[in-house]
C-alpha positions, -999 to 999 in steps of 0.1 A, spaced: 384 -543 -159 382 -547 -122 387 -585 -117 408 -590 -88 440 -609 -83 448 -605 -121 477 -597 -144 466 -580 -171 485 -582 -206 473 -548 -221 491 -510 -217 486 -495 -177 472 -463 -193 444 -487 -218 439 -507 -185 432 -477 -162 412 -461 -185 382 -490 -180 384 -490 -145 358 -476 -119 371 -440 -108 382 -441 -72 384 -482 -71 417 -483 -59 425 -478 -22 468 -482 -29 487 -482 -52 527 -500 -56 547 -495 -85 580 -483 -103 576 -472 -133 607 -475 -163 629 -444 -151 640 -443 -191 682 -448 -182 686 -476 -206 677 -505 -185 673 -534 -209 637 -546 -207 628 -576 -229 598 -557 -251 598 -519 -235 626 -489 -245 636 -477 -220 657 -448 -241 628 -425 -255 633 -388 -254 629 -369 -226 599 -345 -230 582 -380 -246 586 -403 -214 579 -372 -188 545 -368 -211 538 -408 -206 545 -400 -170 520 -372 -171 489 -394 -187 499 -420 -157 496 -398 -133 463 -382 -144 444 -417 -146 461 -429 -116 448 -398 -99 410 -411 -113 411 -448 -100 427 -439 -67 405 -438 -40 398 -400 -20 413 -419 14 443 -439 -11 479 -438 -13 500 -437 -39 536 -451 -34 558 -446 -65 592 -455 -61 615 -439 -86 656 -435 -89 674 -419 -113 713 -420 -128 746 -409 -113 747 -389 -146 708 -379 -143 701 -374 -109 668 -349 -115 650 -380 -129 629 -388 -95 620 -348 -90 608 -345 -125 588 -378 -124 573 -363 -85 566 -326 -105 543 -341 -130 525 -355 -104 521 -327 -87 506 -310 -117 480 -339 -119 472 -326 -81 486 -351 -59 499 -339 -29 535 -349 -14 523 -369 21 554 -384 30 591 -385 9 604 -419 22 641 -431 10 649 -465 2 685 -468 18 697 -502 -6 729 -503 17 741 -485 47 777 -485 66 780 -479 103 821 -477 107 818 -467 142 797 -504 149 812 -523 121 786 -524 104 781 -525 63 748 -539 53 729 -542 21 737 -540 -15 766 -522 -30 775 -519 -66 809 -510 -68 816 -481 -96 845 -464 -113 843 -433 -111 859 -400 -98 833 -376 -94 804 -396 -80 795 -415 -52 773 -451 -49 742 -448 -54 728 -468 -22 694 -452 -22 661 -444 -43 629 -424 -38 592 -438 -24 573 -407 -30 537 -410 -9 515 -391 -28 475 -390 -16 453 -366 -30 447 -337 -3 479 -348 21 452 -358 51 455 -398 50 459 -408 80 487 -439 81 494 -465 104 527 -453 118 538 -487 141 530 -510 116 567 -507 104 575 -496 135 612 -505 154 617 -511 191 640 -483 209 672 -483 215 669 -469 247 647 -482 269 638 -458 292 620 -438 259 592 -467 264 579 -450 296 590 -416 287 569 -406 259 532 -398 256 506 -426 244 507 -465 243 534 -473 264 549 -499 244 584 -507 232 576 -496 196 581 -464 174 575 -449 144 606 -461 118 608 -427 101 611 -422 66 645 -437 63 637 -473 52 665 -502 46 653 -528 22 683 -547 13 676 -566 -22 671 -603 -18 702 -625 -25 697 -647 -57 726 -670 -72 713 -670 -111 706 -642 -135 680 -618 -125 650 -625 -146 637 -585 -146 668 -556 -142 651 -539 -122 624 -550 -95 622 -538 -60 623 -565 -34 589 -578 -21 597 -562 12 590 -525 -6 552 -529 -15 545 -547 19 559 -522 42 538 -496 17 505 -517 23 514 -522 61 523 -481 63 487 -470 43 470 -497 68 462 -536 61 424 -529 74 417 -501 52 430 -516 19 408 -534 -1 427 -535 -32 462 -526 -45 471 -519 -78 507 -521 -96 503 -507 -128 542 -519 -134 538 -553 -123 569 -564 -137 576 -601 -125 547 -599 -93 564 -584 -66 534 -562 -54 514 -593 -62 531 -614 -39 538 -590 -15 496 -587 -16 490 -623 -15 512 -626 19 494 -597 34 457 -615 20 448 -581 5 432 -585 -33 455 -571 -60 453 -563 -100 481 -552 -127 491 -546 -161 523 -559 -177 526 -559 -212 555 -580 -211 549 -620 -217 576 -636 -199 573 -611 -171 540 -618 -170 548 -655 -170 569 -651 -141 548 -635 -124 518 -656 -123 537 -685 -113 552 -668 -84 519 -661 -75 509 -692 -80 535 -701 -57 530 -677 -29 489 -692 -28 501 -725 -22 521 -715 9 489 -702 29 
């Protein structure tokens, strides 16, 4: 099950499973973080102990078809009510043997009083004990913690300009973004047709931080409604997924479709 640039409409674990060991050089996805999010075919309220186990068997085959050199970029959130959901997704990883590269946070909105600044999206809650939720989890996991990224590709210019000269290296007006990434969700008018995608911006800063060059083929095993898909198309990198979902599916390919037509 390797052919490229296709949605497949079968299980992640049942697609995985007849893939080529060490095919895939990165791999984008959120998986269900089981908080009641209401998906048109998938539950998204199972116990506990059964959705860290489903967690488990992802991780071990996604450890299998990810290349030795690959990245894996699994962003995951969890509840104001829940908020060990993202560490206890990372730990069964962990026990699969992926190592923890990078933790990079997903700021969704971010407020700058002092500049007058309050960007991105915020979800206004009632509530008197917690604060908004404005961020999520991309945990980079690789398999012995030794893949080297592309740093600038994401990079920022400086603030201060006299830090283009100052430091060590290319001396260009460039650095490393950190692991602190705003990704403000786009702004759409009508219903959102999945409740929970990540913007396309996620998966192609991923791609761009593991290195365009050196990635032959993505994978989202959670394609949802194509965002790594598209993401991949724009960045002419080849791409497969599973979603078991037909009218995400649906969606999906015609975004796709969409995205091709633009090149």
């Amino acid at each position: 099950m390797t052919d490229i640039n296709r949605i497949y409409e079968t299980d992640c674990l049942e697609g995985m499973q007849k893939m080529t060991a060490g095919i895939v050089d990165v791999i984008v996805t959120s998986p269900p973080y089981n908080i009641g999010k209401a998906y048109t075919t998938y539950d998204d309220t199972v116990p506990r102990a059964e959705y860290l186990e489903r967690i488990r068997a992802f991780a071990e085959e996604s450890y299998r078809v990810l290349s030795e050199h690959g990245s894996f970029y699994l962003n995951v959130g969890g509840s104001l009510k829940d908020p060990w959901i993202p560490m206890d997704v990372a730990q069964k990883f962990r026990e699969q043997g992926f190592v923890l590269q990078n933790m990079i946070h997903w700021i969704k909105s971010i407020a700058l009083p002092e500049e007058g600044v309050a960007a991105g999206h915020y979800k206004p809650i009632n509530s008197k004990r917690f604060h908004n939720d404005c961020h999520e989890f991309i945990f980079h996991f690789t398999k012995k913690g030794l893949v080297e990224i592309d740093r600038l590709a994401n990079g920022v210019p400086y603030q201060d300009k006299s830090n283009v000269k100052r430091w060590g290296g290319k001396k260009q007006d460039l650095r490393d973004r950190g692991n602190t990434w705003f990704i403000p969700y786009e702004t759409i008018r009508e219903s959102r047709p999945h409740p929970a995608a990540f913007p396309v911006q996620l998966p192609l800063m991923c791609m761009k931080d593991h290195g365009i060059s050196r990635c032959k083929l993505v994978m989202d095993p959670f394609m949802g409604i194509g965002n790594t898909a598209v993401a991949a198309v724009r960045l002419n990198i080849p791409f497969i997924g599973f979603e078991i979902d037909e009218g995400y599916r649906k969606i999906a390919n015609e975004r796709v479709a969409a995205e091709l037509t633009t090149l």
